[in-house]
Every structure is written in structure tokens, then in C-alpha cells.
N, C-alpha and C positions, 0 to 999 in steps of 0.2 A: 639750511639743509633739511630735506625730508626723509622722513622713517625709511623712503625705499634708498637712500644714500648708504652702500655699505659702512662708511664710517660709523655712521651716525648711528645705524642696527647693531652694530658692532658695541659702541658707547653703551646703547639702550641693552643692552642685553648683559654687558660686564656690571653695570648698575642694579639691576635688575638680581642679578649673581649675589653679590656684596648684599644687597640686603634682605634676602632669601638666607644667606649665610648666616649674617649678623641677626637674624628672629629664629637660628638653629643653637635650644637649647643644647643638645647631645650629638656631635660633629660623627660620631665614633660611630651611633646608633643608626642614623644617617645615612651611613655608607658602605654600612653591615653584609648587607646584600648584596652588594657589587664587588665588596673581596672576595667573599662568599663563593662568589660565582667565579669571580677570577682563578682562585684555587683550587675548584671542581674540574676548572678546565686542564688543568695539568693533572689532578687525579685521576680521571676520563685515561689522561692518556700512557697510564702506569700500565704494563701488561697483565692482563687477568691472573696468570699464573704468580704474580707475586702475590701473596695472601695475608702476610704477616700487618696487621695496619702499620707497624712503627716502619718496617720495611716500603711499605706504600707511601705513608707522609714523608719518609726521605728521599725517594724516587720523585716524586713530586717535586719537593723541593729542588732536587737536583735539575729536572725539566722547569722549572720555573727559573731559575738560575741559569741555565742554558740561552733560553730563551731573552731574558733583559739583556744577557751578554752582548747574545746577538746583534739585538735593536742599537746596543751603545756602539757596537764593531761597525753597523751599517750606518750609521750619524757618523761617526769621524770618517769614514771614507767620504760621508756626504761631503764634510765641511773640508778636507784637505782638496776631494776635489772642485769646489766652490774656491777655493783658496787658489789652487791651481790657475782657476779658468781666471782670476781678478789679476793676476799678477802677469797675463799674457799681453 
């Protein structure tokens, strides 16, 4: 197999993963910024007239929770209808 074989990119790069991980002293630190940003993106979308912060971090939260909701609502349609089409 060569490096352009996607398996093989695919291996080289889960590898690659794992010991980038395994030489991360601080997992938490790490990945600070990408939550970070994750939850900016749902306070962005709080409407300006709510003011109050504890009012805003709960809207958020509730948009953040909306949101996963979603994603898991659109997966099991995926997978019922993936199920559907196997059993025709």
C-alpha cells in the first residue's frame, strides 16, 4: 500500500492522532479554544435585547441544546432510513 491509498492515509493519520494525543500533557488546555468558540457561536446568536448575562448564558445554552437535539433527530432518521432501504 501507498501513502496515496486512502486506507493507508487514513491508518497514517489515526496514528499520527494517538501519539499527538499521547505527548498532550493537558487534554483540557488543548481544546480550550475550540469550546470556546463552540459556545461563542450560540451566544452570537442570543438576541441583543436580552442583556442580563445569566439570561444570555441560559439562552445559549437552550440554543446549544436545540441544536445537538437536532443533529441526534437528523441521525436516527438517517439510520431508520438506511434501515428501511437494507431490509427492502
Amino acid at each position: 500500500m501507498s501513502a496515496k491509498d486512502p486506507a493507508d492515509r487514513s491508518l497514517i493519520a489515526s496514528i499520527a492522532a494517538h501519539i499527538s494525543w499521547g505527548r498532550t500533557p493537558n487534554r483540557a488546555a488543548r481544546t480550550e479554544a475550540a469550546r470556546q468558540a463552540a459556545l461563542d457561536r450560540f451566544e452570537a446568536q442570543v438576541p441583543p435585547e436580552v442583556v442580563d448575562p445569566a439570561a444570555r448564558a441560559a439562552a445559549a445554552e437552550n440554543l446549544r441544546r436545540a441544536y445537538y437535539k437536532t443533529l441526534a433527530r437528523k441521525s436516527a432518521q438517517a439510520r431508520k432510513a438506511k434501515k428501511a432501504k437494507l431490509l427492502r
